[in-house]
Backbone as numpy.savetxt, mean C-alpha at the origin, in Angstrom:
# Nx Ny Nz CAx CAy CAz Cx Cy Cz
13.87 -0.47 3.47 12.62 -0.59 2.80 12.91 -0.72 1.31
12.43 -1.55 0.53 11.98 -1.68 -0.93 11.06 -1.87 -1.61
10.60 -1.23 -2.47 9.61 -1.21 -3.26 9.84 -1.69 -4.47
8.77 -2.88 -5.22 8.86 -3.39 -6.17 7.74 -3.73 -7.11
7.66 -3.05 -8.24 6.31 -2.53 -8.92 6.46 -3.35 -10.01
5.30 -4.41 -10.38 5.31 -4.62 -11.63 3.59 -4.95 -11.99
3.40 -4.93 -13.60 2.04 -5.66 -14.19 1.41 -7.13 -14.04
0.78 -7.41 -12.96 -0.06 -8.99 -13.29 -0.90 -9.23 -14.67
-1.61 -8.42 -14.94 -2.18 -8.55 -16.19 -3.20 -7.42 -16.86
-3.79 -7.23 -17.71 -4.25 -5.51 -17.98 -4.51 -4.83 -17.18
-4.04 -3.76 -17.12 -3.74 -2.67 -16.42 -3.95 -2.97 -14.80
-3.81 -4.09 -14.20 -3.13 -4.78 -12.48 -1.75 -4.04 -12.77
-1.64 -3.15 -11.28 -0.28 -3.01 -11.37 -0.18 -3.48 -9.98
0.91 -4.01 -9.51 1.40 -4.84 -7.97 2.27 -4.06 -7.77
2.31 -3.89 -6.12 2.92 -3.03 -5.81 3.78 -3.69 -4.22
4.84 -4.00 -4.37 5.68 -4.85 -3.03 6.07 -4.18 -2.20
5.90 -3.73 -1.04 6.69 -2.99 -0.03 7.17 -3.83 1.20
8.43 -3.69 0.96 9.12 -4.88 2.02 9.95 -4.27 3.03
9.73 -3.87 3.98 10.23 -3.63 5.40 9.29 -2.52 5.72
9.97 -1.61 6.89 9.60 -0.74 7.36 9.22 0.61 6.84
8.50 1.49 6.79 8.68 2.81 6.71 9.07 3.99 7.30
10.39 4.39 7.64 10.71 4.92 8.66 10.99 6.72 8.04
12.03 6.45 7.09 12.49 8.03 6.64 11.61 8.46 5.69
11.65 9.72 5.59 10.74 10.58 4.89 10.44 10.39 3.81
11.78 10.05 2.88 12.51 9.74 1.33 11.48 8.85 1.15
11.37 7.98 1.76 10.89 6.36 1.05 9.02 6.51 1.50
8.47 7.68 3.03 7.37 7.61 2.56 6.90 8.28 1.53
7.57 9.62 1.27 7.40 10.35 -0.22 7.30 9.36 -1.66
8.93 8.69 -1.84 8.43 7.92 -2.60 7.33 6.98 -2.71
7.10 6.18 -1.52 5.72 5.19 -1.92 4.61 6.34 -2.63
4.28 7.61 -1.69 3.35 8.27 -1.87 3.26 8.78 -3.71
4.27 9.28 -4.18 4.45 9.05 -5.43 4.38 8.32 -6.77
4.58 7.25 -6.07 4.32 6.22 -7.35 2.89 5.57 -7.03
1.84 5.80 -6.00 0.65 5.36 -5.73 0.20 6.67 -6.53
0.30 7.79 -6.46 -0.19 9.14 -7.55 0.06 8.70 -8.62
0.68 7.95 -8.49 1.48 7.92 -10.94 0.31 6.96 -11.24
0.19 6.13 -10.46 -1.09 4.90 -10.95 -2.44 5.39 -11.13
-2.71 5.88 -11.87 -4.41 6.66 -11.91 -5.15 5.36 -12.68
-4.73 4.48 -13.53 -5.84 4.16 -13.47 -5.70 2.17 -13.71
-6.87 1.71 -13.56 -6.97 0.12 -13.45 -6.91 -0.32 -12.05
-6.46 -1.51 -11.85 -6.56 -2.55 -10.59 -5.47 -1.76 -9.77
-5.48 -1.97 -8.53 -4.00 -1.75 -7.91 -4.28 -2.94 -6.76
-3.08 -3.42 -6.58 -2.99 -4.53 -5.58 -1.52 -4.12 -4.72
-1.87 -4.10 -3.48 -0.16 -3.45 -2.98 0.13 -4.73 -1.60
1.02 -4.92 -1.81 1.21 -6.25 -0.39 2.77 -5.33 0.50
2.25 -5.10 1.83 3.17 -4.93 2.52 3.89 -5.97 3.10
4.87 -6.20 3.32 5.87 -7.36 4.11 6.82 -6.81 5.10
6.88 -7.72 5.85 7.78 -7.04 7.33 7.34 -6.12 7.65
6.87 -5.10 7.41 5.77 -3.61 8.45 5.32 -4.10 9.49
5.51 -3.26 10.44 4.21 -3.69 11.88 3.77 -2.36 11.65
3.81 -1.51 11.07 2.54 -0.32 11.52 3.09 0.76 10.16
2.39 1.83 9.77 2.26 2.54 8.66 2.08 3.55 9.05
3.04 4.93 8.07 2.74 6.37 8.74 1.60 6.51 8.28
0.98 7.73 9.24 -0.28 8.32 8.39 -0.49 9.24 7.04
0.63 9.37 6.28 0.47 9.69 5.38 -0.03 8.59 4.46
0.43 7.07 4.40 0.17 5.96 4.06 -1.00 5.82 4.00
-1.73 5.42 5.29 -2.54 5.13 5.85 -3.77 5.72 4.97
-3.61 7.35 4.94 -4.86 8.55 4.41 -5.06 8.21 2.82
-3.84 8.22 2.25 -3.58 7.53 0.57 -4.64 5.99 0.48
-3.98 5.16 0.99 -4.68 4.16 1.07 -6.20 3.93 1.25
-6.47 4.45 1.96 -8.33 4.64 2.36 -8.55 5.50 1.11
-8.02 6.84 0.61 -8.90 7.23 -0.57 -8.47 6.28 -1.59
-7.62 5.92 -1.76 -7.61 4.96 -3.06 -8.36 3.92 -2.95
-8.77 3.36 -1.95 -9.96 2.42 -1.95 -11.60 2.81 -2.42
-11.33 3.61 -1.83 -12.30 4.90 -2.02 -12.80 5.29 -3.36
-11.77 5.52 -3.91 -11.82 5.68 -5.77 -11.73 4.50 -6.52
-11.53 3.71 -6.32 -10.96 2.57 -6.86 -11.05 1.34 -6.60
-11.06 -0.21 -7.32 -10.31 -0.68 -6.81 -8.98 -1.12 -6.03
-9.17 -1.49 -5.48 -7.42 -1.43 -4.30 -7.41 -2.90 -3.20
-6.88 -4.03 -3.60 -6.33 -5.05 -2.95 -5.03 -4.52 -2.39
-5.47 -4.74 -1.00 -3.79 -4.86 0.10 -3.86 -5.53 1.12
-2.66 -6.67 0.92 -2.29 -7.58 1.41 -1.53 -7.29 2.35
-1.41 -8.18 3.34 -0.68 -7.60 4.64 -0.41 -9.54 5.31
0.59 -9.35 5.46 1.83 -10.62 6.06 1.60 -10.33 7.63
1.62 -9.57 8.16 2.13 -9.42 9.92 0.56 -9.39 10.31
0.15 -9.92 11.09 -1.27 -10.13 11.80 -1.39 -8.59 12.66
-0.28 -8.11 12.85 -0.42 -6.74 13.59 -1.08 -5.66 12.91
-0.20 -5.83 11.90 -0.15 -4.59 10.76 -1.58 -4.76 10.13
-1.72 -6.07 10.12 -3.71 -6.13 9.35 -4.74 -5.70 10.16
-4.59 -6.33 11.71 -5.14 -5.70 12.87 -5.55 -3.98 12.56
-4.33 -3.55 12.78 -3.87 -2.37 13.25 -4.45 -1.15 11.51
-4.23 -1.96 10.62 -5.52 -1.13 9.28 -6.70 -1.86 8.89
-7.19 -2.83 9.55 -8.60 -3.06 9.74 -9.41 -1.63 10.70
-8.77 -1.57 11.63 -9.46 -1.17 12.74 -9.68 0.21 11.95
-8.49 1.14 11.67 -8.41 2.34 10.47 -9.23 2.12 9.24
-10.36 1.24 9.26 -11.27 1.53 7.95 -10.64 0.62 6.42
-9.15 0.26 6.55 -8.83 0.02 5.75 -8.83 -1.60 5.43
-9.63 -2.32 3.94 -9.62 -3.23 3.17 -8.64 -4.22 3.44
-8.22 -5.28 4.07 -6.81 -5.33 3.81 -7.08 -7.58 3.81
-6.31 -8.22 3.03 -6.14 -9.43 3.37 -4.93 -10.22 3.53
């Protein structure tokens, strides 16, 4: 898994997550640097994922929740599969 964070334009921050989420380390970290972002646009695109822990998952819905929040999703599964969970996703 890698994560790759940068600015599109005032305060848009993009957020890349490319493979799986499997070990603890890397869902902590995502979960972390989605807390550091308090404020402006957030746009996050997953790639290669077929499915998301629920720690993910719970983050995601309140940050929509509070916020704007674009998330993009590549695998027709994985969009399926957080549509159905309430969650925003294109």
């Amino acid at each position: 898994m890698g994560i790759s964070i940068y600015s599109i334009k005032d305060k848009v921050k993009h957020i890349k997550v490319s493979g799986e989420l499997y070990e603890k380390e890397e869902i902590t970290q995502l979960i972390e640097i989605l807390n550091a972002i308090e404020d402006g646009e957030l746009q996050i695109t997953f790639v290669d994922a077929s499915i998301l822990p629920v720690q993910v998952i719970q983050k995601l819905i309140i940050i929509q929740k509070l916020r704007k929040c674009n998330v993009y999703v590549v695998k027709p599964y994985l969009y399926s599969y957080m549509y159905k969970l309430g969650i925003q996703c294109r």
